[in-house]
C-alpha positions in Angstrom: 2.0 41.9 31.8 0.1 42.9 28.9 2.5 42.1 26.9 2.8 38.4 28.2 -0.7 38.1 27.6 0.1 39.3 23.4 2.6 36.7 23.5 0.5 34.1 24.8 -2.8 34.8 22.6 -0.5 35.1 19.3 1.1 31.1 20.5 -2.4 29.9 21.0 -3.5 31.1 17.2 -0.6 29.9 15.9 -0.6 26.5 17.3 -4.5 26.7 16.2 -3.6 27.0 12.8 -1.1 24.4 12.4 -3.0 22.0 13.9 -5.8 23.2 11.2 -3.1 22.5 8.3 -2.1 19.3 9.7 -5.9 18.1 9.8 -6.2 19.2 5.9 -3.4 17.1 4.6 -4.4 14.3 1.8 -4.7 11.6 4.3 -8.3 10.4 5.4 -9.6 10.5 8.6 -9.5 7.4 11.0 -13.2 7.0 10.9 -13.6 7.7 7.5 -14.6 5.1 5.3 -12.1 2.8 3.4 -13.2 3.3 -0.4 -10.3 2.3 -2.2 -10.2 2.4 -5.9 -8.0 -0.1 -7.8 -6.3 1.3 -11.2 -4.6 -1.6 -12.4 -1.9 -4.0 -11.9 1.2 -3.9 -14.5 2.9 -7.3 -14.6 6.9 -8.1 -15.9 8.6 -11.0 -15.4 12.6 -10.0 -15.1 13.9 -12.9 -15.4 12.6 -16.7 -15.1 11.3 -16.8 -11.8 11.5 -12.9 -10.5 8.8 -10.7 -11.0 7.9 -6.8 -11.3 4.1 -5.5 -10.5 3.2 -1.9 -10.5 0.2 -1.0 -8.6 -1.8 2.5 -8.3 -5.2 2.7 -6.3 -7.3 5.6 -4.9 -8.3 6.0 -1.8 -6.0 4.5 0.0 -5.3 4.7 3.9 -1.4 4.6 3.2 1.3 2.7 2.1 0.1 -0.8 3.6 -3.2 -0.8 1.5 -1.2 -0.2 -2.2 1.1 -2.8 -0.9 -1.5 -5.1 -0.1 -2.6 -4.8 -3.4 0.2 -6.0 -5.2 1.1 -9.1 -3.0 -2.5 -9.9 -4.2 -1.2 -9.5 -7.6 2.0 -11.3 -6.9 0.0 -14.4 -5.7 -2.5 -15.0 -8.0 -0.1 -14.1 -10.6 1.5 -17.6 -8.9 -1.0 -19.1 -9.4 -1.6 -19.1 -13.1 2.2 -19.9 -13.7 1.2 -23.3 -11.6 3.4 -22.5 -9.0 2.1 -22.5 -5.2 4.6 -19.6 -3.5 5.7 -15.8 -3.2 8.4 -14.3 -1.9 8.8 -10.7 -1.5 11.8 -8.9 -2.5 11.1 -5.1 -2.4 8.2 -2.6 -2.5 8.2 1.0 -2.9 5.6 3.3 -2.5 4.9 6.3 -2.9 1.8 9.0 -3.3 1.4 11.5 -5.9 -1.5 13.7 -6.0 -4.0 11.7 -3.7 -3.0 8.3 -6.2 -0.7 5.8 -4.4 1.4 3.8 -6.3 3.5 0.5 -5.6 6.6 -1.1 -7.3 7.1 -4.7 -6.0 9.4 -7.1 -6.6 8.8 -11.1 -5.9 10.0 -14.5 -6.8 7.6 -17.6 -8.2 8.1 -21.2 -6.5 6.5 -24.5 -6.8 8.1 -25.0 -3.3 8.2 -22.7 -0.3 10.9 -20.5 -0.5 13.9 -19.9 1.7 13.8 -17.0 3.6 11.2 -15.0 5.9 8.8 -13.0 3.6 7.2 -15.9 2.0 3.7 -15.9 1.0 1.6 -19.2 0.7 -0.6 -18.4 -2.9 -3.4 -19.8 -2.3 -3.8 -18.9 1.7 -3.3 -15.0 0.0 -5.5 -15.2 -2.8 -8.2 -16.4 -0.4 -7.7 -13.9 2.0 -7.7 -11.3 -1.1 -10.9 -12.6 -2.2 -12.4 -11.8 1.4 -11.0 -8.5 1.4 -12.2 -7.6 -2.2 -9.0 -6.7 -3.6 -8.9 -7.5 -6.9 -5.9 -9.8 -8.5 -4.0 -10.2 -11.7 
């Protein structure tokens, strides 16, 4: 018996203190404020209509927020070339020391694009504006 009880105190610290490691991690906590801070946007057109944008902001709740950031990018960057559409081809993400970083890929159009991740410019650089993320 006593030693069921040894066995049973030692699980309960032990679950204790992974749950206190898992609650440290990098990530904020739901009710925590969102204070993102935007490092810049690195613009390179590949190739006539196909374009690279590299992203890095602080503060971000995950991968969603840094890639929000660079379809901002993507369509105001659409924008200035006169053209009216997006369409996303890739994004990685990833996080390196509390700084998240993106690497997305999207095609320009005058027209709407074939295919399902199309992004209407303006309609995004609107929305961007109301959000407060900042653009090319």
């Amino acid at each position: 018996m006593r030693r069921a009880l040894g066995i049973t105190v030692l699980t309960v610290a032990l679950t204790g203190a992974l749950s206190a490691c898992e609650a440290s991690r990098s990530e904020p906590a739901p009710d925590a404020p969102f204070a993102p801070v935007y490092n810049g946007i690195e613009t390179r057109l590949l190739d006539g209509d196909l374009v690279q944008f590299r992203v890095s902001m602080g503060g971000a709740r995950g991968p969603d927020d840094v890639a929000s950031y660079a379809e901002c990018a993507a369509a105001q960057y659409a924008l200035i070339r006169g053209y009216g559409f997006a369409r996303h081809l890739r994004t990685n993400v990833y996080e390196e020391a509390g700084l998240w970083h993106a690497d997305a890929v999207y095609t320009i159009s005058p027209a709407l694009p074939r295919g399902l991740k199309t992004i209407d410019a303006e309609v995004a650089v609107s929305d961007c504006a109301a959000n407060g993320i900042p653009m090319v």
